[in-house]
FIMARMI-470278 format. One record per residue (C-alpha): residue number from 1; chain; z, x, y. Coordinates in steps of 0.5 Angstrom, whole numbers. Example, Ala and Ser with C-alpha at 12.3 -4.5 7.8 and 13.67 -1.06 7.14 Angstrom:
<sites>
<site nr="1" kette="A" Z="16" X="25" Y="-9"/>
<site nr="2" kette="A" Z="14" X="27" Y="-2"/>
</sites>
This chain:
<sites>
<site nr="1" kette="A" Z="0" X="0" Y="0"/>
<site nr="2" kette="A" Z="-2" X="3" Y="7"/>
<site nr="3" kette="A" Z="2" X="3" Y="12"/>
<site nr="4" kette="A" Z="-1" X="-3" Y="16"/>
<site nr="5" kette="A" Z="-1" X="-8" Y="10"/>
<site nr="6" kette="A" Z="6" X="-5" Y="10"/>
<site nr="7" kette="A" Z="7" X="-7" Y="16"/>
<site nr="8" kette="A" Z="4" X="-14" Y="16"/>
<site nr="9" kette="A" Z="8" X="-16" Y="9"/>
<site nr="10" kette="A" Z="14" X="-14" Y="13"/>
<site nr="11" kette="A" Z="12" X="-20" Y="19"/>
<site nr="12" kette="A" Z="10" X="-24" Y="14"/>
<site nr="13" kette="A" Z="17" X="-24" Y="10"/>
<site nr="14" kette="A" Z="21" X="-24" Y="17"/>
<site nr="15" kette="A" Z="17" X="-30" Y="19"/>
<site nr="16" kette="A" Z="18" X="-34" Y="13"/>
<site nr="17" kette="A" Z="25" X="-32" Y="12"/>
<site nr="18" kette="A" Z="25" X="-35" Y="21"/>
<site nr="19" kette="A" Z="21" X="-41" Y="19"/>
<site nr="20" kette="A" Z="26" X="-43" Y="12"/>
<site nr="21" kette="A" Z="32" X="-42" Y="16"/>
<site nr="22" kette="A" Z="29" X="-47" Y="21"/>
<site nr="23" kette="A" Z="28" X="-52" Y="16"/>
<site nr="24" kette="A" Z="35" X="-51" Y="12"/>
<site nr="25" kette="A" Z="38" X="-53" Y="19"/>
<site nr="26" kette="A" Z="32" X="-59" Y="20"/>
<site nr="27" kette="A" Z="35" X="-62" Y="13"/>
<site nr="28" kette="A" Z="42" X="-61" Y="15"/>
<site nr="29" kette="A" Z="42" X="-65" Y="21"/>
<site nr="30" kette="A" Z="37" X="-71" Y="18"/>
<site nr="31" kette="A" Z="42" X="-71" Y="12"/>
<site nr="32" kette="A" Z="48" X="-73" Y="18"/>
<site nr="33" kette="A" Z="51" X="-80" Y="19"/>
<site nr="34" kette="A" Z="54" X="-83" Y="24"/>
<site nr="35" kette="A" Z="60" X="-87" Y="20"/>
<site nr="36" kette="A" Z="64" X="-92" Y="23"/>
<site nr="37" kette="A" Z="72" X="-93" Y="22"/>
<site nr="38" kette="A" Z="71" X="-98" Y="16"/>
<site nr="39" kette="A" Z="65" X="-92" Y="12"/>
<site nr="40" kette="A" Z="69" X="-86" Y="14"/>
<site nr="41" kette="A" Z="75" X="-89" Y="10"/>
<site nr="42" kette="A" Z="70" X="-91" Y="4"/>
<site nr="43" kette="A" Z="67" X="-85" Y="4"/>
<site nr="44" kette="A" Z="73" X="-81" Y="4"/>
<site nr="45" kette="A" Z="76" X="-86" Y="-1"/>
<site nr="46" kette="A" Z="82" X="-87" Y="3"/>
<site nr="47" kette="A" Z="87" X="-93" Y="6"/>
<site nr="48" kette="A" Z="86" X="-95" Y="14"/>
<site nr="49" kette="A" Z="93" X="-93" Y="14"/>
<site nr="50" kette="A" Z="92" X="-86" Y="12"/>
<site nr="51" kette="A" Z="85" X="-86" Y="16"/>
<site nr="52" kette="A" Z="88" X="-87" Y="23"/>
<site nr="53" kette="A" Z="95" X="-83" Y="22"/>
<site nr="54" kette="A" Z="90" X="-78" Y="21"/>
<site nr="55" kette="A" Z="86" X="-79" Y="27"/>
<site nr="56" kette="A" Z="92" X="-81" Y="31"/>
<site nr="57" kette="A" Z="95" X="-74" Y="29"/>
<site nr="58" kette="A" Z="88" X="-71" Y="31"/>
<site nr="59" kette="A" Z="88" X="-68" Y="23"/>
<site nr="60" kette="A" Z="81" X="-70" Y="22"/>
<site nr="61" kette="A" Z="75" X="-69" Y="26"/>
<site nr="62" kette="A" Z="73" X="-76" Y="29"/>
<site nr="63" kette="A" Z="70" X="-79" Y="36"/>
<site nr="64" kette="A" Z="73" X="-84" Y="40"/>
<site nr="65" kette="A" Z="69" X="-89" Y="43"/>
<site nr="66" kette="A" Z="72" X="-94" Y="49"/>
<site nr="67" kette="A" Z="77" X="-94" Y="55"/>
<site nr="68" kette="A" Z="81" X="-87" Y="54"/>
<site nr="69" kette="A" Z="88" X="-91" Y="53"/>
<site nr="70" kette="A" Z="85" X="-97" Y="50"/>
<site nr="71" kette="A" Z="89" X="-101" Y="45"/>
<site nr="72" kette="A" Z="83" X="-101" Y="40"/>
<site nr="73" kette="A" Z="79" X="-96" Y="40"/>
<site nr="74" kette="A" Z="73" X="-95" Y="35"/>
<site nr="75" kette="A" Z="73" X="-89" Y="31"/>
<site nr="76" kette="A" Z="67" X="-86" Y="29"/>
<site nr="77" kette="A" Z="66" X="-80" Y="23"/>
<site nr="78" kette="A" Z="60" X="-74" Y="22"/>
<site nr="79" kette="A" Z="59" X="-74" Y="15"/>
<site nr="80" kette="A" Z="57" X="-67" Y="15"/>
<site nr="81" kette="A" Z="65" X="-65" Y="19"/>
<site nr="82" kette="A" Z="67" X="-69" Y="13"/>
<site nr="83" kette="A" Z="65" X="-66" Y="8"/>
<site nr="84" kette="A" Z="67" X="-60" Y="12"/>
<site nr="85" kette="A" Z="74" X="-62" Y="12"/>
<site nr="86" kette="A" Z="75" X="-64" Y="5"/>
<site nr="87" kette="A" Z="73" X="-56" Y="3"/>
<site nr="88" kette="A" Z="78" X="-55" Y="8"/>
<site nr="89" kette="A" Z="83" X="-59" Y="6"/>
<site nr="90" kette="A" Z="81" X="-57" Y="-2"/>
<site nr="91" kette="A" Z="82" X="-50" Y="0"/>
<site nr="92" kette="A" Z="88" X="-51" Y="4"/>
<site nr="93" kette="A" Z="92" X="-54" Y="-1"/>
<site nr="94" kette="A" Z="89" X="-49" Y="-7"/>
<site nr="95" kette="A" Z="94" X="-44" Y="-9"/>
<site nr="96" kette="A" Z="92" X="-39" Y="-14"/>
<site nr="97" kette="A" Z="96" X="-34" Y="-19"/>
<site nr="98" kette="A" Z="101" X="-40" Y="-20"/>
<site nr="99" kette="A" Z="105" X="-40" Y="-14"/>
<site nr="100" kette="A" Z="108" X="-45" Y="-13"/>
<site nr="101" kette="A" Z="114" X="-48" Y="-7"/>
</sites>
């Protein structure tokens, strides 16, 4: 391989690696949804109490839609930051080499 093929193949691979990172990302946020409060506790498989403790304590990511100080505020979830903070959460509560409290 002379240096000029050389060097095209090494472009040609940089463009594709740039063109397939482009594309991961472009899949990741088409595979987002909005959840309301009611989804976001089937999604999650958890009681509205359990949901809204969390939300209250700011321990889950969510975003408040209405009057800052309102009496009902809506809740609504990402998917992907869901999912995020269930890894999270698995790896928090993990502990390897049983060690225990």
């Amino acid at each position: 391989m002379t240096a000029l093929e050389k060097a095209i193949a090494d472009i040609v691979a940089l463009q594709v690696a740039e063109a397939e990172k482009r594309i991961m990302e472009r899949l990741s946020a088409a595979s987002d949804r909005t959840l309301s409060f009611s989804e976001a506790c089937d999604y999650l498989n958890m009681s509205s109490y359990s949901l809204r403790k969390l939300c209250l304590s700011k321990s889950i990511p969510h975003r408040v839609v209405g009057s800052p100080g309102s009496k009902n505020p809506r809740y609504l979830f990402s998917s992907i930051s869901l999912d995020r903070w269930k890894r999270d959460e698995e790896a928090r509560n993990y502990k390897s080499g049983g060690e225990s409290k």
